[in-house]
PAPA-475089 format. One record per residue (C-alpha): residue number from 1; residue in one letter; x, y, z. Coordinates in nm, 3 decimals, always signed. Example, Ala and Ser with C-alpha at 12.3 -4.5 7.8 and 13.67 -1.06 7.14 Angstrom:
BEGIN
+-----+---+---------+---------+---------+
!   k ! r !    east !   north !      up !
+-----+---+---------+---------+---------+
!   1 ! A !  +1.230 !  -0.450 !  +0.780 !
!   2 ! S !  +1.367 !  -0.106 !  +0.714 !
+-----+---+---------+---------+---------+
***
This chain:
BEGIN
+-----+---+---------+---------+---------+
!   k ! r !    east !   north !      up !
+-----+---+---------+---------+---------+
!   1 ! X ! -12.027 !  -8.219 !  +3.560 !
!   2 ! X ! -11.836 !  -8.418 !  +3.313 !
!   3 ! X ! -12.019 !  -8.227 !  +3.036 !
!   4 ! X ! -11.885 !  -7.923 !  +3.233 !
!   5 ! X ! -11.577 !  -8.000 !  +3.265 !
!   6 ! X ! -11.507 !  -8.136 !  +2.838 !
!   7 ! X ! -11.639 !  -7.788 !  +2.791 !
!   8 ! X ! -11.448 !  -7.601 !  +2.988 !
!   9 ! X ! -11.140 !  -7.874 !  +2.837 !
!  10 ! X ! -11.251 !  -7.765 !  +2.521 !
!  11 ! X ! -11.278 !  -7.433 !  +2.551 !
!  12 ! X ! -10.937 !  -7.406 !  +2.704 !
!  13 ! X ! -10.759 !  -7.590 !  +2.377 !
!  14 ! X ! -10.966 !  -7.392 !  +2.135 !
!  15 ! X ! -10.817 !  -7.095 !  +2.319 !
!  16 ! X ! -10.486 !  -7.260 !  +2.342 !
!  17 ! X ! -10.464 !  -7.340 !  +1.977 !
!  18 ! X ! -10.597 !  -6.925 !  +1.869 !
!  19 ! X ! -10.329 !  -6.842 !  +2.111 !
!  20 ! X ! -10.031 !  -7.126 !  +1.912 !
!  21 ! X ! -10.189 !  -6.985 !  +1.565 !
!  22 ! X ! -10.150 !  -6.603 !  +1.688 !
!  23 ! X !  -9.768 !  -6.673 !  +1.828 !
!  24 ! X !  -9.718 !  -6.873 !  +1.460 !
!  25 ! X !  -9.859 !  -6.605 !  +1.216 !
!  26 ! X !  -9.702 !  -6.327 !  +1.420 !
!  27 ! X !  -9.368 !  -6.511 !  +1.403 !
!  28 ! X !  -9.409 !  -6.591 !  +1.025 !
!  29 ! X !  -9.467 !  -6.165 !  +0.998 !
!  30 ! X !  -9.159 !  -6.126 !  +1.182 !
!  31 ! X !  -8.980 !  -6.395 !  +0.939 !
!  32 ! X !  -9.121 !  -6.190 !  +0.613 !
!  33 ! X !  -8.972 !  -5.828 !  +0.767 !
!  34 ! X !  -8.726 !  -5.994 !  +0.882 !
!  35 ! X !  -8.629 !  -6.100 !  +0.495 !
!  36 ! X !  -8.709 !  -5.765 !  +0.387 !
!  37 ! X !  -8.504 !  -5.571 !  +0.603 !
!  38 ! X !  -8.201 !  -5.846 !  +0.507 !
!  39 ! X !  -8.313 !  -5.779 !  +0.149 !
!  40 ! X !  -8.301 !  -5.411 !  +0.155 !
!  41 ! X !  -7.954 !  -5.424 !  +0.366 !
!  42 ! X !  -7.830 !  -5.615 !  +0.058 !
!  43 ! X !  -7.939 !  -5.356 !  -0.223 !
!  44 ! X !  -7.806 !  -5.040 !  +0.021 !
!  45 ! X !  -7.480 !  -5.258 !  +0.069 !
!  46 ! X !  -7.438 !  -5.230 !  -0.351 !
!  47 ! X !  -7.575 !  -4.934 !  -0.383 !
!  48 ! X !  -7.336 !  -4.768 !  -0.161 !
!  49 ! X !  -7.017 !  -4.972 !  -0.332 !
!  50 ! X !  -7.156 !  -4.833 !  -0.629 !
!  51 ! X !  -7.134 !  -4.502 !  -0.500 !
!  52 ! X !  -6.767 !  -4.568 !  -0.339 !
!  53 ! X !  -6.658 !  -4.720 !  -0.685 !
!  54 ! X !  -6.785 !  -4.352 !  -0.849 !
!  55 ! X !  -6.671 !  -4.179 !  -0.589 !
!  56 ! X !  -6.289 !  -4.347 !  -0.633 !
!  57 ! X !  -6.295 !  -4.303 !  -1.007 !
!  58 ! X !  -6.377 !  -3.911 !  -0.948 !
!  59 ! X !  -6.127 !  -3.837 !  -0.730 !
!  60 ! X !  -5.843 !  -4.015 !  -0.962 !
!  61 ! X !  -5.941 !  -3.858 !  -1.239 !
!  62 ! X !  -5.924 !  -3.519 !  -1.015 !
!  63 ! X !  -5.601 !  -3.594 !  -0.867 !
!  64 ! X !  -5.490 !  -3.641 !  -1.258 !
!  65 ! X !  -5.627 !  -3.331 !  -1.327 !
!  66 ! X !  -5.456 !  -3.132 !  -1.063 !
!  67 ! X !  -5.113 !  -3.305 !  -1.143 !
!  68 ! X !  -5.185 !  -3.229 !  -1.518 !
!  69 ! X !  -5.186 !  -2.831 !  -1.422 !
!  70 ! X !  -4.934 !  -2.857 !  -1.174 !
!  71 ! X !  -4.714 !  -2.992 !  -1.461 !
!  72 ! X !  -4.887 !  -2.699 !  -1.690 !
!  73 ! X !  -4.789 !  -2.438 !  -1.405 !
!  74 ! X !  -4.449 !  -2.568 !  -1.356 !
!  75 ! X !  -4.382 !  -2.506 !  -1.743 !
!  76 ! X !  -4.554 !  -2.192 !  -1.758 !
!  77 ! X !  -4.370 !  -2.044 !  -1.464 !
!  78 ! X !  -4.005 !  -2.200 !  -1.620 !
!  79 ! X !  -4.079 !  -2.061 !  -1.923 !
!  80 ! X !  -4.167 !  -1.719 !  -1.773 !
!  81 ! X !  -3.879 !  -1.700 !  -1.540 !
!  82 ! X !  -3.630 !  -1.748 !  -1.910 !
!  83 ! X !  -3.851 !  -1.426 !  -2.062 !
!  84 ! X !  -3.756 !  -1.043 !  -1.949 !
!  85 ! X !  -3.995 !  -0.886 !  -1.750 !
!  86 ! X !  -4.187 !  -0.547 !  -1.887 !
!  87 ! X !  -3.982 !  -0.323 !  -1.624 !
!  88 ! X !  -3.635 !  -0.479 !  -1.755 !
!  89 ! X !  -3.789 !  -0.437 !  -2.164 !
!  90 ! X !  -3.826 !  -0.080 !  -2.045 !
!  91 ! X !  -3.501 !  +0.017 !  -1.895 !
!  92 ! X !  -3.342 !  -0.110 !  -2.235 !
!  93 ! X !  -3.546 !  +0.079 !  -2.404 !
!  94 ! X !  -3.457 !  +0.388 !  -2.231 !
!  95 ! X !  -3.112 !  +0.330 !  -2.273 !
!  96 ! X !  -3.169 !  +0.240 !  -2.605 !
!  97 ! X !  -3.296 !  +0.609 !  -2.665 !
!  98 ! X !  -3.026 !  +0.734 !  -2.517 !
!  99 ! X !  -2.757 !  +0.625 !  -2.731 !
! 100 ! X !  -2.963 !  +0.644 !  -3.054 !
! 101 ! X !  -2.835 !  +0.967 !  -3.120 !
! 102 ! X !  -2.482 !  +0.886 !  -3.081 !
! 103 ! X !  -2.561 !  +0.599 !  -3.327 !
! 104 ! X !  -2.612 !  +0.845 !  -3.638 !
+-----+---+---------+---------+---------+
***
């Protein structure tokens, strides 16, 4: 009985200890993902400022832009509005052609 019972004593610690090596090598895989996942949330994190640092120097350099030919409009359009229109040019002329005659 004695023999019986180391056996069944041993067999329950050599079960025991699979069981402790199982829990230990399943919580070392969960350490190494675990490191991974931190490691890849790391490079996304600078990837993305990356991005947002791109991303900011676009839309300066657009908002420049658009304030550049806002300027460029603004001057156009002043300039424009000091010039005589075609219609007015016209209506000169006409008169113009009406008095040459009397001119001679």
């Amino acid at each position: 009985m004695e023999e019986a019972y180391e056996s069944a004593e041993q067999q329950y610690f050599s079960e025991v200890n699979t069981r402790l090596r199982d829990i230990e090598e399943k919580q070392r895989l969960l350490k190494d993902r675990t490191l991974l996942v931190g490691k890849n949330l790391i490079e996304d994190r600078e990837t993305i400022l990356e991005e947002i640092q791109e991303l900011k120097k676009a839309v300066l350099k657009i908002k420049q832009e658009n304030l550049q030919m806002q300027e460029f409009l603004k001057r156009i359009s002043e300039h424009l509005s000091e010039t005589a229109r075609k219609e007015e040019l016209m209506i000169l002329q006409r008169q113009f052609d009406i008095f040459k005659p009397h001119l001679k």
